[in-house]
C-alpha positions as CSV (number, residue, x, y, z in Angstrom):
1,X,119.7,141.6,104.7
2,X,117.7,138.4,103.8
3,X,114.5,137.3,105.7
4,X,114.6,134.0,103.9
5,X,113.8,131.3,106.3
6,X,115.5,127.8,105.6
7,X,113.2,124.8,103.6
8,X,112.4,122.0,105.4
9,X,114.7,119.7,105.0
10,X,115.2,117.8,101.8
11,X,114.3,114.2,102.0
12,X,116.6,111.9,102.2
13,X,117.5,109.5,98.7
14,X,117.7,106.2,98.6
15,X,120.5,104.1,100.6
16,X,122.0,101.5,97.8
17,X,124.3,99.0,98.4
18,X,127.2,98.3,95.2
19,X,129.3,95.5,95.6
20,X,132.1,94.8,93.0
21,X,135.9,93.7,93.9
22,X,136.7,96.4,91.5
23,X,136.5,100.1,92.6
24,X,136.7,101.2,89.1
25,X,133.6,99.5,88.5
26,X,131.8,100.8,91.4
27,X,132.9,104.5,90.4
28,X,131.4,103.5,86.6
29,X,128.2,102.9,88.1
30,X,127.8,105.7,90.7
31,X,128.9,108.0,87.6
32,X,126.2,106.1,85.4
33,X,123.7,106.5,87.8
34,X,124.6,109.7,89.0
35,X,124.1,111.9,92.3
36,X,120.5,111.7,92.4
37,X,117.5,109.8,90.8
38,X,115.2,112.7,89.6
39,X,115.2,116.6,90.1
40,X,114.2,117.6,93.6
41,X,115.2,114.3,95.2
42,X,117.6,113.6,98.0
43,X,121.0,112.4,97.2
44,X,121.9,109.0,96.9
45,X,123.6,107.0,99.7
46,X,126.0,104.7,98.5
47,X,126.9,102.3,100.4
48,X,130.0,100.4,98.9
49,X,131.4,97.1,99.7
50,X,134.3,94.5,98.3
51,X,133.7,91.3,99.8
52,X,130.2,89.1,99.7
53,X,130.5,88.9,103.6
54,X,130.1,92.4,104.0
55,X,127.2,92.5,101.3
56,X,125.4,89.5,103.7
57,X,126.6,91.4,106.8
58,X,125.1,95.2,105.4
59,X,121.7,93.5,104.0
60,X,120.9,91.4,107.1
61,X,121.4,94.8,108.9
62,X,118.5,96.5,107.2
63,X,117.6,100.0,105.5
64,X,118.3,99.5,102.1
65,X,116.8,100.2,99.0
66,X,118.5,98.1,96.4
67,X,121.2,96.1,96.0
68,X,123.6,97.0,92.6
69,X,126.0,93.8,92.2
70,X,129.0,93.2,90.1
71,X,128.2,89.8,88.5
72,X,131.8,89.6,86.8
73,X,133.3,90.2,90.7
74,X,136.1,87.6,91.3
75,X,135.4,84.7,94.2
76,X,131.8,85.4,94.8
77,X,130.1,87.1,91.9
78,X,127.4,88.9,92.2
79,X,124.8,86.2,90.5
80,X,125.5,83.3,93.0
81,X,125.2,86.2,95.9
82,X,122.4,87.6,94.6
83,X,120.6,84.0,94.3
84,X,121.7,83.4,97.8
85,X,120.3,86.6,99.5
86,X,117.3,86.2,98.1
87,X,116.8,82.9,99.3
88,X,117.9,83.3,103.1
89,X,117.2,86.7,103.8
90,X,113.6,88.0,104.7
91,X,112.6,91.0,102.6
92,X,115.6,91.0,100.7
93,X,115.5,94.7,98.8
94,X,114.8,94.6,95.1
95,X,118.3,93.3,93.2
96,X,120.1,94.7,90.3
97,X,123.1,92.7,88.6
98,X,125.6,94.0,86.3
99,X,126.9,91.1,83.9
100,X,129.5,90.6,81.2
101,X,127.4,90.9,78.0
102,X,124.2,90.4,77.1
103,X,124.1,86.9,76.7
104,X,124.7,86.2,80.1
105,X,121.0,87.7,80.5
106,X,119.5,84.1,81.6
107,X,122.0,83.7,84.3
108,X,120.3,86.8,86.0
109,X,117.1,85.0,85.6
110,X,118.2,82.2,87.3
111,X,120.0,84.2,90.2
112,X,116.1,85.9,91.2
113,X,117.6,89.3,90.3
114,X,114.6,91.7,89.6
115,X,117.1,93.2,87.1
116,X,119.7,93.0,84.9
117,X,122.2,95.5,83.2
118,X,124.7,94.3,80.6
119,X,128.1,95.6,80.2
120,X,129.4,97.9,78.6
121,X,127.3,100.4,81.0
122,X,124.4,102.4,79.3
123,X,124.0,105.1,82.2
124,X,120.5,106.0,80.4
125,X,120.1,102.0,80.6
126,X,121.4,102.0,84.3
127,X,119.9,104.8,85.5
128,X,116.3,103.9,84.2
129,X,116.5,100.3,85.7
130,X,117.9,102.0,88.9
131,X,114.7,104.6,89.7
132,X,112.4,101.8,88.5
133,X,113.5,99.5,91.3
134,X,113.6,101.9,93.5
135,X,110.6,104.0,93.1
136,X,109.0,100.3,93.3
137,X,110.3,99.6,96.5
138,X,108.8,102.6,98.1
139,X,105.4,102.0,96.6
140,X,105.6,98.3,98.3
141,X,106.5,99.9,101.5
């Protein structure tokens, strides 16, 4: 019989929001990025969504950590959104955006993204940029 008592509870990972049009691109980045950010955290809460009015609609809603968006999505890629959150939403969370190639680099810069992540995926590339903007965030908290 085991006397083990239980561990406090683990604490909870991050809540990120990933927007793309394209669910095999959101499955390419929560495989990239993976269940967890480092050993011993919490689980990641992905929170995934389609559209740009459900991206406004979740952000404006709070309690998110970081924003992951598809800047190749079709109708409202994830540049132009990621240009207009940060303009009309208070305390926008940090912003990550995925684009087509390298070159497209400047565009991100332009968008006020605080990071950017060429295709094709590096998840040692994703990952990295990932914990940094998060562990970020919850030093600025």
């Amino acid at each position: 019989m085991s006397t083990a008592q239980p561990g406090p509870a683990a604490t909870p990972g991050p809540r990120i929001l990933l927007y793309s049009d394209d669910v095999d691109a959101r499955a390419q980045v929560r495989l990239a990025v993976g269940r967890r950010l480092r050993r011993g955290a919490g689980d990641i809460d992905w929170v995934e969504v389609a559209t740009a009015a459900a991206v406004i609609a979740t952000t404006e809603a709070g309690g998110l950590d970081l924003l992951i968006l598809d800047g190749e999505a079709d109708k409202v890629g994830g540049l132009g959104l990621a240009r207009q959150l940060k303009d009309e939403i208070y305390r926008c969370p940090p912003t990550l955006v995925l684009t087509g190639r390298p070159q497209d680099a400047w565009l991100a810069s332009w968008s006020n993204a605080d990071a950017v992540v060429s295709r094709p995926l590096d998840p040692v590339v994703l990952h990295g940029a990932v914990a940094a903007l998060v562990e970020a965030q919850a030093v600025t908290r």
